[in-house]
N, C-alpha and C positions, 0 to 999 in steps of 0.2 A: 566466693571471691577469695581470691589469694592473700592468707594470714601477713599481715606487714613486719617487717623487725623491728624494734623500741629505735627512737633516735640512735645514731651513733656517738659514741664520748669524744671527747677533744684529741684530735688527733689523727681520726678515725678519718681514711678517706671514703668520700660521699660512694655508694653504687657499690660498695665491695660488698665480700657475704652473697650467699645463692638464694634467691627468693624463696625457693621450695625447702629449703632445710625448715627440720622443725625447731618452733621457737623455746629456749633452754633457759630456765632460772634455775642458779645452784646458790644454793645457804654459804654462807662466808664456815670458813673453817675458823674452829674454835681456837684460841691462843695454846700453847705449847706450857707444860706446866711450871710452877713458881721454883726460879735456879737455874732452870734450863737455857742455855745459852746456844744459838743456832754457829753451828760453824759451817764457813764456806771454802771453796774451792782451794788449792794453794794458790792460784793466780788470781784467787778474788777477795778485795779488800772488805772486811767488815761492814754492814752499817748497818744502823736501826732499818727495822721495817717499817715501813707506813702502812697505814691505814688502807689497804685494797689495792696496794702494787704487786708486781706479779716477781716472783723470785724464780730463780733459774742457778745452773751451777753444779747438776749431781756429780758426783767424782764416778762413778760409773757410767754414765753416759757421754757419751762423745757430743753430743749438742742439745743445745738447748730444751728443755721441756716447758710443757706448759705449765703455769702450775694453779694451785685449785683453788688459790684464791678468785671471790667473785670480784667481778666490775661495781663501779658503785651502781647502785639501785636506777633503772633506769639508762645506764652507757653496754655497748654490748664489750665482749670480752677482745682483746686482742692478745697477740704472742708478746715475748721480751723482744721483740725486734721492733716492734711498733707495725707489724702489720697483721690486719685481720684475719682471722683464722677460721676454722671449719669447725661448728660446734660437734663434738663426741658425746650424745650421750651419755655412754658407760665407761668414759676414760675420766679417770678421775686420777690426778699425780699432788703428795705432799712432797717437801723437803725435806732432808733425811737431817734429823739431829745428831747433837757429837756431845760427847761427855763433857762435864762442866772442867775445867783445867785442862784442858785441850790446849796445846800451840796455835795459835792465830793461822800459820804456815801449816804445821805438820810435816815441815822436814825431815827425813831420815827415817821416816817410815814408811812402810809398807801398807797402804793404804787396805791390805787383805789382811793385816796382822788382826790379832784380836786387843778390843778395846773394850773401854767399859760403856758397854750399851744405854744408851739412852734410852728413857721412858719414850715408848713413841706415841707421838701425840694423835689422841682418837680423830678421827674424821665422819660427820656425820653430813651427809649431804643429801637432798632432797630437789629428785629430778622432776618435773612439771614439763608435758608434751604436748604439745594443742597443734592437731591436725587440721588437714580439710573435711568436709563434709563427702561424703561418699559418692558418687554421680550413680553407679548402678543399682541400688534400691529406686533414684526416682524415678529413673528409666523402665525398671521392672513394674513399678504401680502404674504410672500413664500407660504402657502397654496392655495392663489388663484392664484396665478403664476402656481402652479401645475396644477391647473384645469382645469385654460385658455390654457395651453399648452395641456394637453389631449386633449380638444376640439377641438383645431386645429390640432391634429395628424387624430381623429374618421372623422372630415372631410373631410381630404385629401384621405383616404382610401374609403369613401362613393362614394368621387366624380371621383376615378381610377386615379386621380393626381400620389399617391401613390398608388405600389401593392407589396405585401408583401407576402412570399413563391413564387415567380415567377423566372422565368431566365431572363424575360424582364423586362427591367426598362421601363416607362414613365415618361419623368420628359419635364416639358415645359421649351422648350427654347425659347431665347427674343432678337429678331433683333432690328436693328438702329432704325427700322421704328413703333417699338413699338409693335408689332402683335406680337401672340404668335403663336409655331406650337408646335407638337407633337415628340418626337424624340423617335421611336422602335429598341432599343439595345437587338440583338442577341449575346450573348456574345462568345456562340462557337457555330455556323453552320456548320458540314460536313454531310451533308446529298447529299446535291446539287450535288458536285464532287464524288462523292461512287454513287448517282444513273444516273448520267451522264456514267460515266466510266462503269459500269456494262452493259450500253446500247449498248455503241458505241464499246466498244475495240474488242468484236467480229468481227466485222467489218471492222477491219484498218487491213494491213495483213504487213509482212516485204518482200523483195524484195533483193535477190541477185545476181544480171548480172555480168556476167565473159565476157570475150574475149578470147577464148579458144588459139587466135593467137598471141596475144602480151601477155597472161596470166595479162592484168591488168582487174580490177572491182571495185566493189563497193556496197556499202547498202543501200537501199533508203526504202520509205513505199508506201501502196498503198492503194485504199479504191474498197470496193467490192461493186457491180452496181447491179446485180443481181444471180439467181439461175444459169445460166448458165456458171459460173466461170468468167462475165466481171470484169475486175478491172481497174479503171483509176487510171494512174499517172503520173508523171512529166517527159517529154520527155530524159533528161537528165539522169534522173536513170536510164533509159536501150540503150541508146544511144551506138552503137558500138558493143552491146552485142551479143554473136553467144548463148551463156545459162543464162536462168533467172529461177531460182529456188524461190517458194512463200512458207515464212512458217505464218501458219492460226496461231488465239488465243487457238486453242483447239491443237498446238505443232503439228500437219499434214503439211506435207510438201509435193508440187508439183513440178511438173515441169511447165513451162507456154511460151506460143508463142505469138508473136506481130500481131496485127488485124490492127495495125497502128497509125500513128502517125501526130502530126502538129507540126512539129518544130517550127514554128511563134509564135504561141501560147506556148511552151513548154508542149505541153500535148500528151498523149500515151494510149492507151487501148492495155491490154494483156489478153491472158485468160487461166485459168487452164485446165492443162488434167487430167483425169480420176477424177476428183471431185465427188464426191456427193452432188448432191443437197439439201438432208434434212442435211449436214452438213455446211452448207455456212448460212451467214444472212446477206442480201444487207442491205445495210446503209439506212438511213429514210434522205431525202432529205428535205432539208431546202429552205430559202426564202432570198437569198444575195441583194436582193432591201428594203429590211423591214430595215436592220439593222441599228442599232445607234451607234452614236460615246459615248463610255461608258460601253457597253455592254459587257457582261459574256463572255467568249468564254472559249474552252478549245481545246489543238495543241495535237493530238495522233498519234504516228510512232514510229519510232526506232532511238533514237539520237546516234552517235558514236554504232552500233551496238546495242544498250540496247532495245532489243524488248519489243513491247506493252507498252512504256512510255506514261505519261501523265502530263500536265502541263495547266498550268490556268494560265488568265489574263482577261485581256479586250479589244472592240474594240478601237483601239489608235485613225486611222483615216479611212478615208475612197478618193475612188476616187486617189488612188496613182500611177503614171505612169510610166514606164520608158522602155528604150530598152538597149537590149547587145547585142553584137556583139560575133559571130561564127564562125567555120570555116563552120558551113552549110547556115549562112546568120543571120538575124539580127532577134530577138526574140520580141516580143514585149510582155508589161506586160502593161495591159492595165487595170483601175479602181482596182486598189489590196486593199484589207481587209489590213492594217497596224493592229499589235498588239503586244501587250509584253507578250505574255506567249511564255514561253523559247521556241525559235527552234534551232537548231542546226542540223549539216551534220550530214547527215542519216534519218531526218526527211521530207526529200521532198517529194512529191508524198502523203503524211498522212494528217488527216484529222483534219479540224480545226470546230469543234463543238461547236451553239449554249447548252442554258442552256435546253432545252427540248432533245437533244442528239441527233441533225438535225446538218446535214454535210450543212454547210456553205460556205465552203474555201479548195481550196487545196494547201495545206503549200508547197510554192518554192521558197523562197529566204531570206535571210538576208542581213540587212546592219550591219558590224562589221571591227573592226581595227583586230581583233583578230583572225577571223575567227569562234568563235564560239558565242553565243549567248551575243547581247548587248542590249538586251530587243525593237529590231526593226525589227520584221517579217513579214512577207508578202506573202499574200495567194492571189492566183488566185479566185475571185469570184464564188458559185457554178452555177449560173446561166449561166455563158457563157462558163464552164467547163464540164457541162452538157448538155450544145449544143452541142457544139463543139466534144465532147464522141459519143452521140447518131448519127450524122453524119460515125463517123468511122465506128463504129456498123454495121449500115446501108450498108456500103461499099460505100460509098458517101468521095470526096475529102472538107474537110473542106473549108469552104467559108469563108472567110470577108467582110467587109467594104472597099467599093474600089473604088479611083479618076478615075485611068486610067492616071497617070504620072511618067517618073524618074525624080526625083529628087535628089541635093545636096545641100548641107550645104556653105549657105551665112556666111563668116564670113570677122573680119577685111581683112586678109590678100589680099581675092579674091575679095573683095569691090573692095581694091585701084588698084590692078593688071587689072581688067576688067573696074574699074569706074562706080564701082553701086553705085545707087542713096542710099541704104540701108547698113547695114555693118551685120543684123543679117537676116537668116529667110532661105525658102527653095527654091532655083532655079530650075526653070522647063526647064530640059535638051531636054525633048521629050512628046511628047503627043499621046496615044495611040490609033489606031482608032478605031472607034467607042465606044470612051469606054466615061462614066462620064463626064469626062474632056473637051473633043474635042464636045461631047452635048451643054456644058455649056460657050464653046468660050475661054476656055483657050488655052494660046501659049506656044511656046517655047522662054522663056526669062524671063517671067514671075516670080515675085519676091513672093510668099505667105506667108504676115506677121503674118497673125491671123485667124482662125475659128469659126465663131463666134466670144463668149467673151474671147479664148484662143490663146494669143500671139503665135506667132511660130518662134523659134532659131534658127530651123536645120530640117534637112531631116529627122528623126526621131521624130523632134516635129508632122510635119503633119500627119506622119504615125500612131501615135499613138493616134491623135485628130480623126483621122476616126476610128478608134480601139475603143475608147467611145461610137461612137454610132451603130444602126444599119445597115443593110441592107435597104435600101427602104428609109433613110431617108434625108432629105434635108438639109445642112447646106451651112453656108454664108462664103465665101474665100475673103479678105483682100488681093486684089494685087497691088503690084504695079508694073507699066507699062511704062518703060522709065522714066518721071520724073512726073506719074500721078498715083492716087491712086482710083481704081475703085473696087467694090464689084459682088463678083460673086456666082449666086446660084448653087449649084451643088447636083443635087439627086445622092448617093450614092449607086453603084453599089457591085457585089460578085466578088472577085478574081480568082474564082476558074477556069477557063479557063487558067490563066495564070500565077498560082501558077509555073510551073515548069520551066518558062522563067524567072525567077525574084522572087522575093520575096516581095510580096507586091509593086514592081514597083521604087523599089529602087536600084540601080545601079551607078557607076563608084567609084571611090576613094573618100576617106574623107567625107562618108557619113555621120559620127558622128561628134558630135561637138569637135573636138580636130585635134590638127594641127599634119602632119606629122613633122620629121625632120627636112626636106627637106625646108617643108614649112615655116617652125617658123625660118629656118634660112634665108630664102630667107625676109622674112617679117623683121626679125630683121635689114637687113641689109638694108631696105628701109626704116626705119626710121632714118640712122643713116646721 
């Protein structure tokens, strides 16, 4: 911004003076020395000087000069005319002195004669300049600010840091540890789920079993095995049923009859009548031992009746166990696919699909307060659902994983009542001959607290630890014995001789972990 000039002094008209001149303070000139008498013009009368007025008057000069005296402090400088003038830096003019007895006048001389010289009085003056600020230095730095910053834009584009016209960003991100990595931002993907879905939904069919005799039913889904109309699905969806009608993704509708079933497992194969085979597309069969916790998954059936639905999620967990209890015996669910993409009633029996559109799972159950979908589903492994299928197929009675014992559920109350040494795990009621058990030297009494590395609560915990693994295979039994705790190896036999006696070899009352009535009052009242 353009430097201002100090007020004008009295006199001084407003606006005169050029803005751009530079602003000039000059030191007052010293006094003239002691005797010195200043002489003026012949046409100019004597008179004291003041204090910061301007004299004028050289006899050499034909007009007026400026002269060097300053304005007072703060007023700017004018001429002897009273009008403002243009500051000179480097012009600096005193008054010329005259020897002391000088004529007032000076008459009758020769103003070039010689006289006696006066001391001339020193001038010391002290010029101060204050410009503007320069404009082309800032101009020269912004400019290279520019440039330097292009350079750093052209490099990050060369080196893919930055990409420009894409949908994917790259941009490096920067952990605690200082390492950078890469991070690929898909900002809208539906590709995945449209060619998953395209694949499988032909595949997944709906499923509705009536009871022609008490008129109640239900809707469940089912997935298709092959060209000969097989379809697996969850025992329960057709449980009771005297007609099961199937409608395909291509709106065909059959009628369909049961090849059989494994209640323990909750799984069923039915199959269609009068189908054609170039219109059916058996499912593409997947790999339930590969998968990871994390993983794509997508749930396809009929939720609340809404045929051919589809929903996505991921795998939640894996290895998840549990049994329930029937009026046909006790089901076990043994290693289930956990996941949160939406299931819901009507979805049982349908198929839970990897990202390549490979049947993984067959969707049969939920954990919810609600009864419909709290993002905790659970799928029957296809690996042991596709055993368990091609057995029926076959006309073959599905087999398990089998000790060859009944058992019941050790808890507080039957501790203190009999005086076990234990208060949790599974009591060996009976031992069946020749079976596992009675191989391996187990008794009746025996307490079985763990398998292996898996603790056991209840008669359903063990059941469900031999459900983990195979046929043929060998695991370590945790017993204890009176007031002794000894380990026992037990190769693990098939049930299937003695599926129709028992149910996996579980029997009497309180099988589950939870106390009857009877029991919790009887218990309550021994503590009291």
């Amino acid at each position: 911004m353009d430097e201002k000039y100090p007020q004008r002094s009295e006199g001084t008209a407003a606006g005169e003076g050029t803005a751009s001149s530079p602003r000039i303070e000059i030191e007052p000139t010293p006094q003239a020395p002691q005797g010195a008498t200043p002489a003026s013009a012949s046409s100019a009368q004597p008179t004291a000087p003041q204090a910061g007025s301007v004299q004028a008057g050289s006899p050499q000069a034909g007009t007026a000069q400026t002269g060097a005296h300053a304005a007072p402090s703060g007023a700017s400088w004018a001429n002897p005319s009273g009008t403002a003038g243009q500051a000179q830096p480097t012009q600096q003019y005193a008054a010329p002195q005259v020897a002391a007895g000088a004529g007032a006048s000076g008459a009758g001389r020769d103003p070039r004669s010689s006289q006696a010289p006066s001391a001339p009085a020193e001038t010391i003056t002290h010029t101060v300049v204050k410009t503007k600020t320069k404009k082309l230095p800032v101009f020269v730095s912004s400019l290279a600010g520019l440039v330097v910053g292009a350079v750093l834009v052209i490099a990050l584009v060369m080196t893919g840091a930055l990409r420009i016209g894409s949908t994917n960003v790259d941009a490096p991100a920067l952990s605690d540890s200082g390492s950078n990595q890469t991070i690929q931002i898909d900002a809208e993907d539906t590709t995945l789920a449209e060619a998953v879905s395209a694949k499988a939904l032909p595949s997944v069919v709906s499923i509705t079993a009536v009871n022609e005799g008490s008129g109640e039913g239900g809707i469940g889904s089912g997935v298709i095995l092959d060209t000969d109309g097989n379809i697996l699905t969850n025992y329960h969806v057709i449980e009771g049923a005297t007609t099961i009608n199937v409608s395909t993704n291509d709106g065909a509708s059959y009628e369909a009859e049961l090849v059989g079933q494994d209640e323990s497992s909750d799984l069923a194969v039915i199959r269609l009548q009068g189908a054609d085979a170039s219109s059916l597309t058996p499912i593409e069969i997947g790999d339930s031992d590969s998968l990871t916790v994390g993983e794509w998954v997508m749930a396809i059936g009929s939720p609340f009746g809404n045929e051919q639905s589809v929903s996505t999620g991921i795998v939640s967990a894996l290895y998840r166990s549990t049994a329930m209890q029937s009026t046909s015996g006790t089901t076990i669910y043994a290693n289930m696919i956990q996941t949160d993409a939406a299931i819901n009633p009507g979805n049982s029996g349908g198929a839970l699909v990897n990202d390549n559109g490979e049947l993984i799972g067959i969707n049969s159950m939920i954990e919810s307060y609600s009864g419909s979908s709290s993002g905790v589903g659970f799928a029957i492994p296809v690996n042991y659902a596709i055993n368990i299928a091609q057995q029926i197929i076959d006309g073959e009675t599905p087999a398990h994983p089998y000790i060859g014992v009944t058992v019941t559920t050790v808890n507080a109350y039957s501790a203190r009542q009999n005086n076990l040494a234990v208060s949790e795990g599974a009591y060996v009621n009976s031992v069946n001959a020749g079976s596992p058990a009675e191989e391996a030297g187990l008794r009746e009494g025996d307490i079985v607290t763990a398998v292996d590395d898996t603790q056991i609560t209840s008669a359903d915990g063990l059941i469900i630890a031999a459900r983990e693994h195979s046929i043929g295979d060998t695991v370590t039994l945790t017993v204890v014995r009176d007031d002794e705790t000894i380990e026992v190896d037990v190769t693990l036999g098939s049930d299937a001789e003695v599926q129709a006696e028992s149910q996996d070899g579980t029997t009497g009352e309180g099988s589950g972990n939870s106390l009857s009535e009877d029991e919790l009052r009887q218990y309550l009242e021994g503590l009291m």
